[in-house]
Short mmCIF file of the C-alpha atoms (twelve columns), coordinates in Angstrom:
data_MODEL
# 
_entry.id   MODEL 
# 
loop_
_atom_site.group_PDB 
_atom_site.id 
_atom_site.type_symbol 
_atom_site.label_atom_id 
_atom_site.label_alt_id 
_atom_site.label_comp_id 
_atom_site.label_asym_id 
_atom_site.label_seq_id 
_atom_site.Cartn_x 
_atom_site.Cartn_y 
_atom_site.Cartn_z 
_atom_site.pdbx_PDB_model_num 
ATOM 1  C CA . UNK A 1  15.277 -38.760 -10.097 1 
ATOM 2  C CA . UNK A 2  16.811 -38.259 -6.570  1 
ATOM 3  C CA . UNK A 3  16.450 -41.223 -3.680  1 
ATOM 4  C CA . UNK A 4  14.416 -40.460 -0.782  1 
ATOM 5  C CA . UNK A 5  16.428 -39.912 2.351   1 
ATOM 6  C CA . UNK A 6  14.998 -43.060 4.385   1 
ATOM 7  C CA . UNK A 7  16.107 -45.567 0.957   1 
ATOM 8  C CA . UNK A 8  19.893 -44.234 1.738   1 
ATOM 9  C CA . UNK A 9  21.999 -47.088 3.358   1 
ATOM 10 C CA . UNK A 10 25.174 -45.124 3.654   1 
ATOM 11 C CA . UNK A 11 25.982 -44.375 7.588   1 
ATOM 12 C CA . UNK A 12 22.902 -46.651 8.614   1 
ATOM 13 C CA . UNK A 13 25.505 -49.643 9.458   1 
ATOM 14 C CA . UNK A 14 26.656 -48.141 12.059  1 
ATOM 15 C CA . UNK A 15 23.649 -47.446 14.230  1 
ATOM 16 C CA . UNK A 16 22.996 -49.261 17.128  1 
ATOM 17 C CA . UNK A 17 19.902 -51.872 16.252  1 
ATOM 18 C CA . UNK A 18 17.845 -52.702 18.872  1 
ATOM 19 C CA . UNK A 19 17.072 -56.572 18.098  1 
ATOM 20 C CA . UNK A 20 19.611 -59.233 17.498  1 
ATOM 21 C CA . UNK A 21 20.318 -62.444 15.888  1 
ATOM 22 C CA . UNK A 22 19.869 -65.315 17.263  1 
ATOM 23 C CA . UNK A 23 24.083 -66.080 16.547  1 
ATOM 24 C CA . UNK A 24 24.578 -63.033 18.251  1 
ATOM 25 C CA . UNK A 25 22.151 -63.527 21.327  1 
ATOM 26 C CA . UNK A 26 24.447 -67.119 21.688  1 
ATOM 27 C CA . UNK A 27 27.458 -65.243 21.502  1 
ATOM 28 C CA . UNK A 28 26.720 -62.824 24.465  1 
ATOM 29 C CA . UNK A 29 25.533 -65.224 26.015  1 
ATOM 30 C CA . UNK A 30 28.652 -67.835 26.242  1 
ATOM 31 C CA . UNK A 31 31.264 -64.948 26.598  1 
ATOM 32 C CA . UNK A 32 28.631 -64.117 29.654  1 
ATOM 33 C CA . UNK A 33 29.130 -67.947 30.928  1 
ATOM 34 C CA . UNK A 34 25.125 -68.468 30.288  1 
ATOM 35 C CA . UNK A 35 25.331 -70.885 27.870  1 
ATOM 36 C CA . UNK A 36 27.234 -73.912 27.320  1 
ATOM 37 C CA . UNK A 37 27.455 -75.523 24.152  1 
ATOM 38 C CA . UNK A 38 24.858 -78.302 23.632  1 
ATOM 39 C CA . UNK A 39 22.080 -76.315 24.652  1 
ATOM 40 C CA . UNK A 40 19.049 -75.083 23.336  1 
ATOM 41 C CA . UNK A 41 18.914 -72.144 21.475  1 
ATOM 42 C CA . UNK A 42 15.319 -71.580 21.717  1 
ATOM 43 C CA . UNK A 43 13.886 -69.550 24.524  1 
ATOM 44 C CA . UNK A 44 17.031 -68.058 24.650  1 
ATOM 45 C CA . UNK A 45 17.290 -65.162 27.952  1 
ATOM 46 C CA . UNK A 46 17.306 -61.727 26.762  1 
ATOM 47 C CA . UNK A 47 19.956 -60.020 26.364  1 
ATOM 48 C CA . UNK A 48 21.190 -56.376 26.115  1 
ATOM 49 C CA . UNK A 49 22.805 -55.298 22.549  1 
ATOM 50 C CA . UNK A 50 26.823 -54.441 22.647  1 
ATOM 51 C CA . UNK A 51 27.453 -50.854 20.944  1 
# 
């Protein structure tokens, strides 16, 4: 029995994903200077994904 073409995880790690963790968001965000440790990280800006 063959696996159906959207199951396959090979290649997919590289894609570019269009939301981002929260860890991530933080980490955009303080090499950006917009946040300083000790703040919030709820209601967090948006921010734009880094290919």
């Amino acid at each position: 029995m063959s696996l159906h073409p959207s199951l396959k995880t090979a290649g997919a790690t590289g894609e570019k994903r269009n939301v981002l963790k929260r860890y991530e968001r933080v980490d955009i965000l303080r090499a950006d200077g917009r946040y300083k440790d000790g703040q919030r990280v709820w209601g967090l800006p948006k921010t734009k994904s880094v290919p």
